[in-house]
PAMAR-806964 format. One record per atom (N, C-alpha, C): x, y, z. Coordinates in steps of 0.2 Angstrom, whole numbers, plus 2048, in hexadecimal, padded with zeros to 3 digits. Each point is the difference from the previous one (the first is absolute). Layout:
BEGIN
{node {X Y Z}}
...
//
This chain:
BEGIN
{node {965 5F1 9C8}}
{node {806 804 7FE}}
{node {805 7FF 805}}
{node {807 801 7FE}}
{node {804 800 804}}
{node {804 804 804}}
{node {801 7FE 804}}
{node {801 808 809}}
{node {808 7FF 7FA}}
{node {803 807 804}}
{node {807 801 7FE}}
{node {805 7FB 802}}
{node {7FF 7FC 805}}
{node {805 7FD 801}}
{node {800 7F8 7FE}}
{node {7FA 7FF 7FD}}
{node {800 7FA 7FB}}
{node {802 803 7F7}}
{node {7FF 804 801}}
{node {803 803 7F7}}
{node {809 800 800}}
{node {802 7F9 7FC}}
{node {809 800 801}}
{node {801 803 7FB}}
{node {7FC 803 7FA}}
{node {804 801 7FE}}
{node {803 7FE 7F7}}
{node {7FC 7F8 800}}
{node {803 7FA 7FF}}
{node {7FC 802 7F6}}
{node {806 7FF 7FD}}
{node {7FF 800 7F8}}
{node {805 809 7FD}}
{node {7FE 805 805}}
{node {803 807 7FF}}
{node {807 7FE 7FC}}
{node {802 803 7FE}}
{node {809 801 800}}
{node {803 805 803}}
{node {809 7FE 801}}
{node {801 805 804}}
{node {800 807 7FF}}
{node {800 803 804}}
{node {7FF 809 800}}
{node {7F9 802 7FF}}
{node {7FB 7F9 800}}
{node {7F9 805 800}}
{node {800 802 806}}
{node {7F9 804 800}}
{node {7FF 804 807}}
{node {7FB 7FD 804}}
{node {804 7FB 802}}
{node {7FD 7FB 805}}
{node {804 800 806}}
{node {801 800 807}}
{node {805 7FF 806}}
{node {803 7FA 7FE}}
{node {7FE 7FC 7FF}}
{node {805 7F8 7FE}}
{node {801 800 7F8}}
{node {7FE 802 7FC}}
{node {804 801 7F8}}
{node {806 806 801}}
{node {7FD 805 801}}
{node {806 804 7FF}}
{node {805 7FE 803}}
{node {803 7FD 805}}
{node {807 7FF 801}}
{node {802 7F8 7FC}}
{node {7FC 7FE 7FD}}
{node {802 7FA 7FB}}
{node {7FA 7FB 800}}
{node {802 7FA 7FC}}
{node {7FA 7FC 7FE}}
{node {7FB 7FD 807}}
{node {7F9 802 7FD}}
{node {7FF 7FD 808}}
{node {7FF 7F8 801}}
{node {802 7FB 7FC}}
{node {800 7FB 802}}
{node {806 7FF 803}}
{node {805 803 802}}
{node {805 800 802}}
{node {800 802 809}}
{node {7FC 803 800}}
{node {801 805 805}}
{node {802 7FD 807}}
{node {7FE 7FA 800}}
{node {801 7FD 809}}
{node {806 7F9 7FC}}
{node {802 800 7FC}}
{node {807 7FC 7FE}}
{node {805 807 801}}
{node {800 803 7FF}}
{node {806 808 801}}
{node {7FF 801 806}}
{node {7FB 7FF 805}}
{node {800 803 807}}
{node {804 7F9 803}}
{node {7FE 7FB 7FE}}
{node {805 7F7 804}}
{node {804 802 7FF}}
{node {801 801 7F8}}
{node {80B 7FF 7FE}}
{node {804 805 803}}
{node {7FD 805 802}}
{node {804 805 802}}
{node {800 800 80C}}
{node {7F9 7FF 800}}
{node {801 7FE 808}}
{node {805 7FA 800}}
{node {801 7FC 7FE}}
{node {803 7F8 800}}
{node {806 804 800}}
{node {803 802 7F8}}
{node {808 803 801}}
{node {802 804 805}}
{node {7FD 806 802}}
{node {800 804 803}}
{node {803 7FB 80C}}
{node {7FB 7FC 7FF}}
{node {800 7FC 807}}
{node {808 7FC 7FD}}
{node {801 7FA 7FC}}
{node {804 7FE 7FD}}
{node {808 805 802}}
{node {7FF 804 7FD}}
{node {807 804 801}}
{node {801 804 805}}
{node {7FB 7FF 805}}
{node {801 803 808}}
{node {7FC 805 802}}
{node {7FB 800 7FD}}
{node {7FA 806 805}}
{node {7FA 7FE 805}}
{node {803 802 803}}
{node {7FB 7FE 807}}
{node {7FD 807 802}}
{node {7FB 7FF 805}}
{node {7FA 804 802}}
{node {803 807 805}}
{node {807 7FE 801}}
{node {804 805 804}}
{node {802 808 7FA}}
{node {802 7FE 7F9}}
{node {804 802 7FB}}
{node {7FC 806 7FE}}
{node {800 806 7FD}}
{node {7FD 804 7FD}}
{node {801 7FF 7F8}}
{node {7FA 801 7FC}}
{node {802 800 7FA}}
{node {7FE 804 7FD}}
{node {803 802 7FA}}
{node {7FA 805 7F9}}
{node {7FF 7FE 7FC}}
{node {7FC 801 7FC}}
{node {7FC 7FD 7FD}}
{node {7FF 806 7FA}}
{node {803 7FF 7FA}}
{node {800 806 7FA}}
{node {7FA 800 7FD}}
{node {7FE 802 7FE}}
{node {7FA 7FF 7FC}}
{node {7FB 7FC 803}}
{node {7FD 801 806}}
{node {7FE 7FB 802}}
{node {7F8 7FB 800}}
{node {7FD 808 7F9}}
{node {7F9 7FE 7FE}}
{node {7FA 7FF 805}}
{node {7FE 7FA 7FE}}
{node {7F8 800 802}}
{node {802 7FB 807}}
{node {805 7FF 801}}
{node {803 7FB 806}}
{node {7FF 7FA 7FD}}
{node {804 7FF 7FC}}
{node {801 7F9 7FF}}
{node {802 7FB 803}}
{node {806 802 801}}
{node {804 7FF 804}}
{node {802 801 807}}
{node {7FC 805 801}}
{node {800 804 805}}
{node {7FA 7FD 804}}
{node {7FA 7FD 7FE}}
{node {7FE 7FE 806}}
{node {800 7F7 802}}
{node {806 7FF 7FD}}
{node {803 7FC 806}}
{node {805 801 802}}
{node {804 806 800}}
{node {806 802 804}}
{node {7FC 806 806}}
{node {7FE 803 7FF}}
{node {7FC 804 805}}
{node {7FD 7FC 805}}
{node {7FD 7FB 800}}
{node {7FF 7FA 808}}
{node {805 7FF 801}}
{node {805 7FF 7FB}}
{node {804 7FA 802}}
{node {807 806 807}}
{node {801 806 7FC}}
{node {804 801 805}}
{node {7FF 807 806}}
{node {804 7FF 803}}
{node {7FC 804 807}}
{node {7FF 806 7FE}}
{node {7FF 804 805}}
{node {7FB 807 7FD}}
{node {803 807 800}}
{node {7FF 800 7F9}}
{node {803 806 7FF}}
{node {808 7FE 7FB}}
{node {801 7F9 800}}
{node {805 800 7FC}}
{node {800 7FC 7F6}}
{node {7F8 803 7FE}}
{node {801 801 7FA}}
{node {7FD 807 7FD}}
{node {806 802 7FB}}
{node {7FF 805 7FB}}
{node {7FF 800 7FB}}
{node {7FB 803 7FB}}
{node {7FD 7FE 7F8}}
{node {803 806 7FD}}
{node {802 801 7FD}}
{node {800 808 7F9}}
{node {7FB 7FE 7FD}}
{node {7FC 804 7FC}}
{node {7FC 7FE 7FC}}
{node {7FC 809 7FC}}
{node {803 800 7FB}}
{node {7FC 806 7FD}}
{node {7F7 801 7FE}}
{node {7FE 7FB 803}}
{node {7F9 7FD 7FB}}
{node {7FE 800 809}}
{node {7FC 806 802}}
{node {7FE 800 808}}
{node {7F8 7F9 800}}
{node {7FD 800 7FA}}
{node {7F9 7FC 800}}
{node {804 7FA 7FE}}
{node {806 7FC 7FE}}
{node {801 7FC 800}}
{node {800 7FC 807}}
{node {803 802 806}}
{node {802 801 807}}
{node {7F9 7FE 801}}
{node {7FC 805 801}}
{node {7F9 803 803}}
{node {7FB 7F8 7FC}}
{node {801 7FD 7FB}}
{node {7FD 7FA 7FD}}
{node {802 7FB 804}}
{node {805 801 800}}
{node {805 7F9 803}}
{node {7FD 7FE 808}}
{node {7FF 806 805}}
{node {7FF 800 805}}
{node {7F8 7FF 802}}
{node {7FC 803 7FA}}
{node {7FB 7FF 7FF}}
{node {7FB 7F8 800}}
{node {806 7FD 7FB}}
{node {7FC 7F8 7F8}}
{node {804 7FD 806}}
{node {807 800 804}}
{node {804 7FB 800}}
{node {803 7FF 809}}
{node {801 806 801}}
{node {804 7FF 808}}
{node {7FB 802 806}}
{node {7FC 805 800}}
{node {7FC 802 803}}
{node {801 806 807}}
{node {7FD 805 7FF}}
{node {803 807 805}}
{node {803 7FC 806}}
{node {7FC 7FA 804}}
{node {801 7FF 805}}
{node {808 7FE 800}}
{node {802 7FC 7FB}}
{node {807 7FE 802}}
{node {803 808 7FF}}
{node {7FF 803 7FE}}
{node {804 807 7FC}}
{node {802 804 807}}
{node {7FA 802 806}}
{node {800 7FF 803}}
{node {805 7FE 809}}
{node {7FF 7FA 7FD}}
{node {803 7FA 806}}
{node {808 800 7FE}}
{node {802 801 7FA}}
{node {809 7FF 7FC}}
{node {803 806 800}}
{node {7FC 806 7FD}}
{node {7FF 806 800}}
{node {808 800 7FA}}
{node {7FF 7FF 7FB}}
{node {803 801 7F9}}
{node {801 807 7FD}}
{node {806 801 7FF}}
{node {801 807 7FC}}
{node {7FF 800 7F9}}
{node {7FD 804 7FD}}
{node {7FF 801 7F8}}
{node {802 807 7FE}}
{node {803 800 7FC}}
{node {806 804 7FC}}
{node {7FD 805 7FA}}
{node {7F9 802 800}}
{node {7FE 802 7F9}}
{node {805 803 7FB}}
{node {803 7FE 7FD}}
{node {807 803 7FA}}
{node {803 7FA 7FC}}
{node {803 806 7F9}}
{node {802 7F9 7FB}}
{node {807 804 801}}
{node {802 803 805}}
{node {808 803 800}}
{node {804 7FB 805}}
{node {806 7FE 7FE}}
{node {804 7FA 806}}
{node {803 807 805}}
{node {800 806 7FE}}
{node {801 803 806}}
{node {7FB 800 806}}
{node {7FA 7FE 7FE}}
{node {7FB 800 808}}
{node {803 7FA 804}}
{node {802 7FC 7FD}}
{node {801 7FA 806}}
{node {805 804 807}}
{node {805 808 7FD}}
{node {801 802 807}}
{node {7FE 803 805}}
{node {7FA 800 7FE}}
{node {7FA 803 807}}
{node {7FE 7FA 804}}
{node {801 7FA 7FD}}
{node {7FD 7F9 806}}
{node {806 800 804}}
{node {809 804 801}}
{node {800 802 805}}
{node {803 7F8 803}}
{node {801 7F8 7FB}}
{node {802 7FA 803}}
{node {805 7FE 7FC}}
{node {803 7FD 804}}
{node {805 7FB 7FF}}
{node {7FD 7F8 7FD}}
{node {7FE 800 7F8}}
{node {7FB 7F9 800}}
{node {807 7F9 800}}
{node {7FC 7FE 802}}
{node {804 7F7 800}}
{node {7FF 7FD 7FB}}
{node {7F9 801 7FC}}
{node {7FD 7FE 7F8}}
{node {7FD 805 7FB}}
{node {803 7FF 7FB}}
{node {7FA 806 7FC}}
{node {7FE 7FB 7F8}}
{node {7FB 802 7FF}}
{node {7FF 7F9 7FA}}
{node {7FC 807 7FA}}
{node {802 7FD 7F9}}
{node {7FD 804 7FC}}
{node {7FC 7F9 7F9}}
{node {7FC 7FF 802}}
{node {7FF 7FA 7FB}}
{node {7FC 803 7FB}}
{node {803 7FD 7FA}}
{node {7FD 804 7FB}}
{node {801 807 7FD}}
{node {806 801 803}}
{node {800 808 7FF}}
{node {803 803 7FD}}
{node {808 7FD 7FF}}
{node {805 802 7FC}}
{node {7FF 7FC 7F8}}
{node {7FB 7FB 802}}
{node {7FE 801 7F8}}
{node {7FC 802 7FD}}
{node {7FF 808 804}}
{node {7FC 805 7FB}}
{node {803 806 801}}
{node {807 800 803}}
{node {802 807 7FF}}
{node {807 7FF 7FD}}
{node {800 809 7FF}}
{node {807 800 7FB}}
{node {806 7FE 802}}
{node {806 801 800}}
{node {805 7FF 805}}
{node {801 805 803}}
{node {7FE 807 7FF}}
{node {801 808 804}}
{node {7FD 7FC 808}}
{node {7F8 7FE 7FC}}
{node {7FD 800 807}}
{node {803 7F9 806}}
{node {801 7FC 7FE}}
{node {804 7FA 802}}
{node {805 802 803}}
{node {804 803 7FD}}
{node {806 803 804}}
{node {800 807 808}}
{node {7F8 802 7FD}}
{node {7FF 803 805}}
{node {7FF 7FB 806}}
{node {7FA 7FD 7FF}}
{node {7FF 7FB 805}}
{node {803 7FD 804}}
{node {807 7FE 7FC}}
{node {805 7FC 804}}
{node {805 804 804}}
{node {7FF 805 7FE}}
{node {804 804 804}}
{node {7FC 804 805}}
{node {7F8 802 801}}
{node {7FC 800 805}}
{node {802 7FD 804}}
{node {7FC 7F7 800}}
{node {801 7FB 803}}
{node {806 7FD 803}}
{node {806 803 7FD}}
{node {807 7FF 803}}
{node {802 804 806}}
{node {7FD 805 7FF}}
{node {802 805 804}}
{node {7FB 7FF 807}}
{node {7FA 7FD 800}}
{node {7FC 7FF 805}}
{node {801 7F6 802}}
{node {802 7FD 7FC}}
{node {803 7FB 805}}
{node {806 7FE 805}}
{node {7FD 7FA 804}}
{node {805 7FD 804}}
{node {806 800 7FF}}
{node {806 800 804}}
{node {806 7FB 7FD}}
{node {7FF 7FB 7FD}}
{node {7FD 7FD 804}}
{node {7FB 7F8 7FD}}
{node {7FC 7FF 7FD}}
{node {7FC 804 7FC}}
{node {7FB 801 7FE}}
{node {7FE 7FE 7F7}}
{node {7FB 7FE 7FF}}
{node {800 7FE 7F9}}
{node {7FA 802 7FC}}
{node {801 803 7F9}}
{node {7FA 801 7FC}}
{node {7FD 7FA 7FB}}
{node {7FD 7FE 7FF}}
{node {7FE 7FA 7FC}}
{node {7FB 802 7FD}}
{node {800 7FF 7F6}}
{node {7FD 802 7FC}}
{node {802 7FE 7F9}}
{node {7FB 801 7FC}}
{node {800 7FC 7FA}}
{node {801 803 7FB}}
{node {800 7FD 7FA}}
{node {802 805 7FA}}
{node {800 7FC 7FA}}
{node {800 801 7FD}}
{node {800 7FB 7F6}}
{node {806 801 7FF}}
{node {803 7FB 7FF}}
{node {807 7FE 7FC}}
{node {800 7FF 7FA}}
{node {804 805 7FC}}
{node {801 7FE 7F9}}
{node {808 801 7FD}}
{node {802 7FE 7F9}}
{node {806 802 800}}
{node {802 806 7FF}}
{node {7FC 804 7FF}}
{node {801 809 7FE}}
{node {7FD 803 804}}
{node {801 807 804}}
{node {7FB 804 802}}
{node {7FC 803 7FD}}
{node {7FA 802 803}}
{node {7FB 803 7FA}}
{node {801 807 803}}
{node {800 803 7FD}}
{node {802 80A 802}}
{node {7F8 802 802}}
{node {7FF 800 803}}
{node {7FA 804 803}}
{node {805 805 808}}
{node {7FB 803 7FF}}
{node {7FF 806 808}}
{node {7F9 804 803}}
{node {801 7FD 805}}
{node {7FB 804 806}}
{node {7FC 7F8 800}}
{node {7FA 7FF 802}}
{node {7FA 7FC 801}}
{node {7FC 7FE 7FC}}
{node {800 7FA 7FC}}
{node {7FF 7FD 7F8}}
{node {7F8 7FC 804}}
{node {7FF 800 805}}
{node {7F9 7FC 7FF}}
{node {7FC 7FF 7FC}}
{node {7FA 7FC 7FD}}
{node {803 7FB 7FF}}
{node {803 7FA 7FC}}
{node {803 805 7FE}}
{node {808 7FE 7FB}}
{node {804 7FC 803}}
{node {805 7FB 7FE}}
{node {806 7FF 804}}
{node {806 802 7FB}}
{node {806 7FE 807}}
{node {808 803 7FD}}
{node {802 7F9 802}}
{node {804 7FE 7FB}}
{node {806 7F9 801}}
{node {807 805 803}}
{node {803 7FC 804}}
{node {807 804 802}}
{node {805 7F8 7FE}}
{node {806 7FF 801}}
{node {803 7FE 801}}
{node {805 7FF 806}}
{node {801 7FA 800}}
{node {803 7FF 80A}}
{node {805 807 802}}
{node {803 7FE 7FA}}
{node {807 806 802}}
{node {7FF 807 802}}
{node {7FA 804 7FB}}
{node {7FE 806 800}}
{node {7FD 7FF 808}}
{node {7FB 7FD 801}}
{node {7FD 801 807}}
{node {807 7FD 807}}
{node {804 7FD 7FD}}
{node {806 7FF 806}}
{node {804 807 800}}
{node {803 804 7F9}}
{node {802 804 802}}
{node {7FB 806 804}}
{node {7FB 802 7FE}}
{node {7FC 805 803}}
{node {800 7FE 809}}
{node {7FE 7F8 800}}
{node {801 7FE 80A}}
{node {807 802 801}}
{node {805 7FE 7FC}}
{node {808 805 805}}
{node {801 808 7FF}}
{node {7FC 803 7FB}}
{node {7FE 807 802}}
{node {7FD 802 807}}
{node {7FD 7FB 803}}
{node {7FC 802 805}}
{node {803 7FB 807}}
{node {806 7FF 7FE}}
{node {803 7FB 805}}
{node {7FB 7FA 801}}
{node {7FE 7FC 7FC}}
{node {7FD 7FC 802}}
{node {803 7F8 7FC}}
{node {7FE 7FC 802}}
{node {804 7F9 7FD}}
{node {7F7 7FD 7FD}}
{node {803 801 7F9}}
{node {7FA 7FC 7FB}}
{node {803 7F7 7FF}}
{node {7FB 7FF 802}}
{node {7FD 7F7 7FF}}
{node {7FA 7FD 7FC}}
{node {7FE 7FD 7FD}}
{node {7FD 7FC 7FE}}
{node {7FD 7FA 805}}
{node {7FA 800 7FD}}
{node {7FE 7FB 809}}
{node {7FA 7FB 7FB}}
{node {803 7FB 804}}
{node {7FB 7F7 7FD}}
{node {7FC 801 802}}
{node {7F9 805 7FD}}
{node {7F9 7FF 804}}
{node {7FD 801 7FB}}
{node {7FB 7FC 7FF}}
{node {7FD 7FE 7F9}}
{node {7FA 808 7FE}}
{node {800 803 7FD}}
{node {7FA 805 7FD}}
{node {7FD 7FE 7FB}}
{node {7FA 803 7FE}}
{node {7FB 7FD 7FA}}
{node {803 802 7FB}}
{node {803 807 802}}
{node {801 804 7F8}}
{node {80A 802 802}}
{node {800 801 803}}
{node {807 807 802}}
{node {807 7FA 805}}
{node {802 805 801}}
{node {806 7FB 806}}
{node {803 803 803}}
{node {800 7FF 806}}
{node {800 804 807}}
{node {809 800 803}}
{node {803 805 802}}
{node {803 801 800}}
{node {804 805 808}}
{node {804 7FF 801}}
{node {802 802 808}}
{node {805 805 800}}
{node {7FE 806 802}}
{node {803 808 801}}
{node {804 800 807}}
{node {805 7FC 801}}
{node {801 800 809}}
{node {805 803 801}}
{node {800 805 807}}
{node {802 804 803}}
{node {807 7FC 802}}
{node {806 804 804}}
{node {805 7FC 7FF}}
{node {801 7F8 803}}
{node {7FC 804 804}}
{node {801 7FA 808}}
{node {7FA 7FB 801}}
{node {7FD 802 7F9}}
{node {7F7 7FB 7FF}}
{node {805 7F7 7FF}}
{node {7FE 7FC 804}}
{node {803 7F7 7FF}}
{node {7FD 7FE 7FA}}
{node {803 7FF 7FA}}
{node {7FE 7F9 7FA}}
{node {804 7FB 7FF}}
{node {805 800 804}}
{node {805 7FA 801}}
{node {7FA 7F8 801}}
{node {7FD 800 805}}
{node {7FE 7FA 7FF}}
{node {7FD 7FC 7FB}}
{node {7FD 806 7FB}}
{node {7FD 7FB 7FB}}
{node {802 803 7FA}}
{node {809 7FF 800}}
{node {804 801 7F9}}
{node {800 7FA 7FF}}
{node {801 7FA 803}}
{node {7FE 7FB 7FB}}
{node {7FD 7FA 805}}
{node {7F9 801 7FF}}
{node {7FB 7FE 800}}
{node {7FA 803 800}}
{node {7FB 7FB 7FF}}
{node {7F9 805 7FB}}
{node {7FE 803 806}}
{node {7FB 806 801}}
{node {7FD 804 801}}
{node {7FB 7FF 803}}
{node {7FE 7FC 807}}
{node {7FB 7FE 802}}
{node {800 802 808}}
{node {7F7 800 800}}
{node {800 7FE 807}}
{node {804 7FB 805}}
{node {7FF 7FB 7FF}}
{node {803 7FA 801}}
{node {809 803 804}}
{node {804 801 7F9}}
{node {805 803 802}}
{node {800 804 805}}
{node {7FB 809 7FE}}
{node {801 803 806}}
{node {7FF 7FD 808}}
{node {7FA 7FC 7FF}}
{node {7FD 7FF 807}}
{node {807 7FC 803}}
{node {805 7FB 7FE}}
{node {806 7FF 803}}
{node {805 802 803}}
{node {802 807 7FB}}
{node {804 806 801}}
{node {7FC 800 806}}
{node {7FA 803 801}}
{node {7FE 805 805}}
{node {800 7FC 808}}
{node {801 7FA 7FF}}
{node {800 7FC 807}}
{node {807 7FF 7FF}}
{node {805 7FF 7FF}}
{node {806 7FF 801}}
{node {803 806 801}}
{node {7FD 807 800}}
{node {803 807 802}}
{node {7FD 7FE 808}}
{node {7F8 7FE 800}}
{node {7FE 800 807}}
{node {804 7FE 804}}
{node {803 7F9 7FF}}
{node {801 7FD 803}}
{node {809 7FF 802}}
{node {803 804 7FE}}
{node {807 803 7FE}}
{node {801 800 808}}
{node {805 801 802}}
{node {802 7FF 808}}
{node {804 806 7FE}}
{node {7FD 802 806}}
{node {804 809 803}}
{node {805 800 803}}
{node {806 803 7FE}}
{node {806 7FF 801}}
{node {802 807 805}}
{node {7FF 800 805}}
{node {803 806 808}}
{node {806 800 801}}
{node {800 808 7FE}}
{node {80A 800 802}}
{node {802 800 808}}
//
């Protein structure tokens, strides 16, 4: 018989009540944790950085951002308290919980993100805003606007279609198509500069909420890579300091 933490999961569909179905297909589940640590490091996240983490489930993603960065600077929301409690359980283990010491948000309201009290540098919502109406969208954007950096950026996903689909509140596991524009103008509601971003997803297309002073100049015209970033980030080291 299999212990819990050999049970993936693997054949469910999403939203059963399994820690790795319910937040999506479980053959997926450590391809959405890659594509999203990759992006995430890609566009400037280092172990210094604080980030939230919307929805943040069974730890998908979360337990490789939770080693990855220093202690105390990742935040999860999550209204599903035993998705959390699975995740830590099948996937990350108390001792890191422990050792990182991770805040968790129990709530589906975007007003809890102001009890975490931070100024995030990241905030990511994968998967999310293709399941909520545009009320709730708008609220989030506007949470997470009001708790970022000057420089700071939200990165998250969403179904492109030509029409929006009129839903409201939290459609799981349904989805909502929006269109570029409707989700560009909801990010200048919230002061925010909406982008479209080259980073491949299975199903959806990831997209960038940055704050004013968040840099995407360098890869306005060229692709979206490692490679790239790690350049930028040595020719910033390496820039000669100019003393008055």
């Amino acid at each position: 018989m299999e212990s819990p933490s050999e049970d993936l999961g693997l054949g469910l569909k999403p939203g059963d009540p399994h820690y790795r179905a319910y937040v999506g297909p479980p053959e997926d589940y450590d391809l959405i944790a890659a594509m999203t640590f990759n992006l995430l490091t890609t566009l400037g996240l280092r172990q210094r950085h604080s980030l939230l983490d919307v929805g943040c489930g069974s730890l998908r993603i979360g337990r490789l951002l939770i080693p990855y960065l220093n202690r105390g600077k990742y935040f999860g929301v999550e209204p599903h308290e035993w998705l959390v409690e699975a995740g830590i359980k099948c996937e990350l283990g108390e001792a890191i919980v422990q050792i990182k010491r991770p805040t968790f948000l129990f709530s589906d309201s975007p007003q809890t993100i102001a009890k975490a009290k931070v100024s995030f540098d990241f905030a990511l919502a994968q998967s999310i805003f293709s399941h909520c109406g545009l009320d709730l969208i708008s609220g989030w954007l506007s949470a997470i606007s009001r708790s970022l950096a000057d420089n700071g950026a939200l990165v998250a996903t969403f179904l492109p279609g030509d029409e929006d689909l009129v839903r409201t509140g939290w459609v799981y596991p349904d989805c909502v198509n929006y269109r570029q524009a409707t989700l560009e103008g909801a990010a200048a509601e919230a002061n925010l500069r909406f982008e479209i971003l080259d980073w491949k997803h299975p199903r959806q297309t990831w997209a960038l909420f940055a704050a004013p002073k968040f840099d995407s100049e360098w890869f306005k015209n060229q692709p979206l890579t490692w490679n790239a970033a790690l350049d930028r980030a040595l020719r910033q080291k390496h820039q000669p300091i100019n003393h008055p």
